[in-house]
C-alpha positions as CSV (number, residue, x, y, z in Angstrom):
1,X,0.0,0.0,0.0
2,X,1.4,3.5,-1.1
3,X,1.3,6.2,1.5
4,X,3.9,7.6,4.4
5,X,5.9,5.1,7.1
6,X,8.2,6.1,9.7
7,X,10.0,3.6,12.1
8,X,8.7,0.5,10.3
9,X,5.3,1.6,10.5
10,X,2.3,3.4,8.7
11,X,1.5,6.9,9.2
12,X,-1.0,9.4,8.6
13,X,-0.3,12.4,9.9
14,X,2.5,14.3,11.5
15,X,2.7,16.6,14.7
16,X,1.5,20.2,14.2
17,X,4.9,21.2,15.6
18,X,7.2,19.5,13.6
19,X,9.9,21.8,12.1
20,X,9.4,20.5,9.0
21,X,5.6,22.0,8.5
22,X,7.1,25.0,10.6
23,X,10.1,26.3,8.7
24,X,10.7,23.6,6.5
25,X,13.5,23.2,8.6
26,X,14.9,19.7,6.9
27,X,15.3,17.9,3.8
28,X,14.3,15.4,1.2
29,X,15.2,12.6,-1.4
30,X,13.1,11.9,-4.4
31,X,14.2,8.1,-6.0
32,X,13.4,6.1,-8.2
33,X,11.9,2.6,-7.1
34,X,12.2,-0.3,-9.9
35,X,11.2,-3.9,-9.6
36,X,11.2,-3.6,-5.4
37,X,14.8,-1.3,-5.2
38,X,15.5,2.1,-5.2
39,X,17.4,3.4,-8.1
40,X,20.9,5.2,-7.0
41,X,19.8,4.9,-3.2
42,X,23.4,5.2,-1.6
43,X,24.1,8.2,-4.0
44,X,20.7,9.8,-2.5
45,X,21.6,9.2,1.3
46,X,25.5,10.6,0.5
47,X,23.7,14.0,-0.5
48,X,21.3,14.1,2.4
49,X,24.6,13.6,4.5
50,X,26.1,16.3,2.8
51,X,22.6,18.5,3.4
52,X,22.7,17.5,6.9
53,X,26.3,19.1,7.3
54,X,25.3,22.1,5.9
55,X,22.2,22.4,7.6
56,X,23.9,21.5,11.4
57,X,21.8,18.5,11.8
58,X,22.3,14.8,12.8
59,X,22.5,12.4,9.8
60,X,21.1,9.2,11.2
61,X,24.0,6.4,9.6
62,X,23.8,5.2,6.5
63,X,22.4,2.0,7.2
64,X,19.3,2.7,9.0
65,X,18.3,5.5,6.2
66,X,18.9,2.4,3.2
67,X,16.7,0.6,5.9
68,X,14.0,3.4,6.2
69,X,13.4,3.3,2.9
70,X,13.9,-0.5,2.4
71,X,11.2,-1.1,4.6
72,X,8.7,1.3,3.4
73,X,9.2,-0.2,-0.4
74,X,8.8,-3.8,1.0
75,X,5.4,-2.6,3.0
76,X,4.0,-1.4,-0.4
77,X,4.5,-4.5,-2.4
78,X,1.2,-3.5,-4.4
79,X,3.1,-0.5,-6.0
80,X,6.7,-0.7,-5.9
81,X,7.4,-2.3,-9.2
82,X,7.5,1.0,-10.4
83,X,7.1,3.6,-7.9
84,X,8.7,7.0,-6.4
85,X,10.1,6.9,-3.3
86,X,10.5,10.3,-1.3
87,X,12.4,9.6,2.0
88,X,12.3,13.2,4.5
89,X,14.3,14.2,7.2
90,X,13.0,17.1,9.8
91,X,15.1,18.2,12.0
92,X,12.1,17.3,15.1
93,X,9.2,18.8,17.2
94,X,10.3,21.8,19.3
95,X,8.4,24.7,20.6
96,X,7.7,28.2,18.5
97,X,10.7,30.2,17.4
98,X,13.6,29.6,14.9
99,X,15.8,28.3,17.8
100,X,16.0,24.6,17.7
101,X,16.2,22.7,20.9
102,X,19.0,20.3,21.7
103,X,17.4,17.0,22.2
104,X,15.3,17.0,19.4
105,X,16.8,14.4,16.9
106,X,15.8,14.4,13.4
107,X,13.0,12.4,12.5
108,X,12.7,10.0,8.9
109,X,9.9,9.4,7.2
110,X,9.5,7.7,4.1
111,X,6.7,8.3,1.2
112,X,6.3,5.5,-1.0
113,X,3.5,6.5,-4.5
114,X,2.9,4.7,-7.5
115,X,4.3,6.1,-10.7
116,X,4.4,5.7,-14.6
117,X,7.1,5.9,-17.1
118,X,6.9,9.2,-19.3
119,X,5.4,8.6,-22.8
120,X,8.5,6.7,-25.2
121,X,7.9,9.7,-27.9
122,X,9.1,12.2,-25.4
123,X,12.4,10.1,-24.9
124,X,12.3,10.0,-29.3
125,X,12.0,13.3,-30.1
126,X,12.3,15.6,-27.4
127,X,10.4,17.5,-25.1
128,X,9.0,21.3,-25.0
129,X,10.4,23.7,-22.1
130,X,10.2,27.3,-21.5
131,X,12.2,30.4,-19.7
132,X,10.7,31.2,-16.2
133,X,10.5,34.6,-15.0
134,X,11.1,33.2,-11.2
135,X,14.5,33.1,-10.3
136,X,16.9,31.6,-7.9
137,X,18.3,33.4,-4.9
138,X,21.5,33.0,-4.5
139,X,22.9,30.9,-1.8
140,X,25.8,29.2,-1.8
141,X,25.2,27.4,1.8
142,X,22.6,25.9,0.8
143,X,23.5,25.7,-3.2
144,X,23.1,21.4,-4.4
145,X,21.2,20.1,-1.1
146,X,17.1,19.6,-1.6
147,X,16.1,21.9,1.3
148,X,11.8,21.3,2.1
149,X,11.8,24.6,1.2
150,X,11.0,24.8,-2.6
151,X,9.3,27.9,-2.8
152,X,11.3,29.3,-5.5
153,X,10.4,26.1,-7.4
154,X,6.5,26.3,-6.5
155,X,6.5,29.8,-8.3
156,X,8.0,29.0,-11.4
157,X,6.2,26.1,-12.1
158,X,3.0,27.8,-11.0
159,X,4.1,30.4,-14.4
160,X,2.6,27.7,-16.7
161,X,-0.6,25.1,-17.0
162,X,-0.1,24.2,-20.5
163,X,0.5,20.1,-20.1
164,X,2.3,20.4,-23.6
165,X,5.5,21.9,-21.8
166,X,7.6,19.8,-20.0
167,X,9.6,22.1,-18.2
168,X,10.8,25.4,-17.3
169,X,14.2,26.7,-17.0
170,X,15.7,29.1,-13.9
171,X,18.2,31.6,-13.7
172,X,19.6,33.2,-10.3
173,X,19.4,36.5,-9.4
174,X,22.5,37.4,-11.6
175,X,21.0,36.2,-14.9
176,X,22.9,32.8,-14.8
177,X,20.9,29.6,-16.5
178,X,21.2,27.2,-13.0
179,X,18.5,24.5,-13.9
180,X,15.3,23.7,-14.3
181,X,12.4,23.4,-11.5
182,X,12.6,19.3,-11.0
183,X,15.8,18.9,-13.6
184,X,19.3,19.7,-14.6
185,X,20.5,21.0,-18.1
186,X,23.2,20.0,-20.4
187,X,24.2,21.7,-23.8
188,X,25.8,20.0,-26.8
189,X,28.3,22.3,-28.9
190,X,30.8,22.6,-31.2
191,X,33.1,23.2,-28.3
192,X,32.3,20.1,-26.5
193,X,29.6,19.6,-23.5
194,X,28.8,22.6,-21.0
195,X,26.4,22.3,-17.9
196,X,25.9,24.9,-15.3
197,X,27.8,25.3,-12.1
198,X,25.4,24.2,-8.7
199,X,27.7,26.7,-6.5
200,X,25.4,29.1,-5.9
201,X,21.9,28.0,-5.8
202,X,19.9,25.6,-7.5
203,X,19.9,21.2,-6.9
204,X,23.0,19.1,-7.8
205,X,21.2,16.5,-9.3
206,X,21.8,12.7,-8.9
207,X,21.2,12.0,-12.4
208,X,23.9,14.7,-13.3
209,X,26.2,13.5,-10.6
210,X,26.0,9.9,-12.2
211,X,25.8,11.3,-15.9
212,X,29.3,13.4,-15.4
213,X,31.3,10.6,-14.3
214,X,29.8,8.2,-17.1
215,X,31.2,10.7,-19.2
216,X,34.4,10.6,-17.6
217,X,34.5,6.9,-17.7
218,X,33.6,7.0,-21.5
219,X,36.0,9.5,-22.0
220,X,33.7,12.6,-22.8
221,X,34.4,15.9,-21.1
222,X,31.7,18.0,-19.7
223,X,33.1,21.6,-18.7
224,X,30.8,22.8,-15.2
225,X,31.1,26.3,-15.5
226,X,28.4,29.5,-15.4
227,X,26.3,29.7,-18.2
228,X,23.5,31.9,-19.7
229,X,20.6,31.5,-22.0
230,X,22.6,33.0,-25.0
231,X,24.7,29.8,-24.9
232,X,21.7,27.8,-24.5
233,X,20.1,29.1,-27.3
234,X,23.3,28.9,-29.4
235,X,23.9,25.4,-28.6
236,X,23.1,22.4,-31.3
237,X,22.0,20.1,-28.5
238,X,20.4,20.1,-25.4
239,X,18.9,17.4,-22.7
240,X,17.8,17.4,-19.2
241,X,18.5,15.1,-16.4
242,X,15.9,13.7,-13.6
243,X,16.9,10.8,-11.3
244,X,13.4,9.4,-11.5
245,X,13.1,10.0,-15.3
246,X,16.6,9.7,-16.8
247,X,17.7,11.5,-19.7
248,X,15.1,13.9,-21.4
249,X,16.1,15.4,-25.0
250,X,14.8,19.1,-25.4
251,X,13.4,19.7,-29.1
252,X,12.1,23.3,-28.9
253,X,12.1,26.6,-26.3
254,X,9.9,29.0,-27.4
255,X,10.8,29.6,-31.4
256,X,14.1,27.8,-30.8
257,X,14.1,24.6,-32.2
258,X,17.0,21.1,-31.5
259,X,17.6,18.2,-32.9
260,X,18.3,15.1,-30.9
261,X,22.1,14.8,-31.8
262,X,25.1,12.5,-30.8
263,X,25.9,13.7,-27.6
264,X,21.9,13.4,-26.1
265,X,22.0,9.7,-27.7
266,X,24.9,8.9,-26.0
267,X,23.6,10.2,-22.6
268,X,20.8,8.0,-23.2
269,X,22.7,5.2,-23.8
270,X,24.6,5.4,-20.9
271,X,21.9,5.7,-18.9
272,X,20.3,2.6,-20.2
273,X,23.9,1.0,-19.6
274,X,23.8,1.9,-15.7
275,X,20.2,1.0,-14.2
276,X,17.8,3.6,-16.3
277,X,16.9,1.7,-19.3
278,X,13.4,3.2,-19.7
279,X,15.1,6.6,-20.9
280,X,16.7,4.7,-23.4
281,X,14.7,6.0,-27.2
């Protein structure tokens, strides 16, 4: 059965004071679950870790996060063949004000929802995105980690309703292209591969994490550096990346069309190669 479970069990609510529904004091991990396992789980919890640092919380080890979320997959047997699996860490109950109080441990809780693949056509021939006028403040504490807060996110994807766009674009606050609202960018040129910095603001992706050093392995170089939307508009290829949706080609952006070239086809195939064979076209 899909729904929420914390300590082994099923939930259905949580305490009016928790820090989370307060200040949004905590984070999160959105994965992938195939066939009973979540996809690039120990690649999830290292982020989280790396979130709890910068957010001065506890990170409880490793092991019992993999078994948080194990559990709550093998509790939902009726939908984890293909499911999403969002696994959230509040930093605890505690009494009004910012101030959080010294015995309150973090608390895990585990979402487990039924899902379905994205149309194969989309993975063929691209998918339509769009600039958002929303941007990104910049923050370079809290720059790669998924806060609970995702306000920024909620307003730029409130800018459109049309179900024929797949996504919208972000810049920061400086006019730099950082990512998209649920996805990271790459662009294809003549100069070789190019996707933007996460140093400021905006997620570091899983599926980018894992995508750069398949490209390393493969022998591809990716330059991580600032970019803008002229170079995104000048380039002759570019594709998105979403752990629980793989590789994504981009065919148009407003009047700017792409072809699905070499370089998107070869994301895709690597993809397919490591664990995420439904993004393969």
């Amino acid at each position: 059965m899909s729904g929420w479970f914390a300590q082994g069990s099923r939930i259905d609510c949580i305490p009016a004071d928790d820090r989370a529904a307060q200040y949004g004091d905590g984070l999160f991990e959105t994965m992938a679950v195939r066939d009973g396992a979540a996809r690039f789980c120990v690649a999830h919890i290292a982020r989280l870790q790396i979130g709890c640092s910068r957010l001065l919380l506890d990170c409880p080890p490793a092991e019992a996060l993999l078994k948080a979320v194990d559990d709550a997959i093998h509790q939902s047997a009726d939908v984890n063949k293909y499911a999403t699996a969002k696994l959230v860490l509040s930093a605890g109950s505690g009494p009004r004000g910012y101030r959080r109080i010294e015995d309150a441990g973090p608390i895990v809780r585990v979402g487990i929802f039924a899902a379905k693949p994205l149309p194969a056509t989309i993975y063929q021939q691209g998918a339509t995105i769009r600039l958002c006028a929303s941007r990104l403040a910049v923050q370079p504490q809290l720059a790669g980690i998924k806060t609970l807060n995702r306000l920024e996110q909620v307003l730029a994807r409130a800018e459109w309703q049309d179900p024929g766009i797949f996504e919208g674009l972000m810049l920061d606050t400086g006019g730099r292209l950082i990512c998209g609202t649920m996805s990271n960018v790459f662009m294809a040129a003549k100069s070789g591969l190019i996707t933007p910095a996460i140093t400021r603001c905006g997620v570091s992706g899983i599926m980018r994490g894992q995508l750069l050093r398949w490209f390393q392995a493969a022998g591809i170089d990716c330059d991580v550096r600032d970019a803008g939307i002229d170079e995104l508009l000048a380039a002759d290829e570019v594709f998105l990346t979403n752990s629980l949706l793989g590789v994504i080609p981009v065919q148009s952006c407003g009047s700017r069309r792409w072809t699905v070239g070499d370089f998107t086809r070869k994301a895709q195939a690597l993809a397919a190669a490591n664990g995420v064979p439904e993004c393969q076209a």
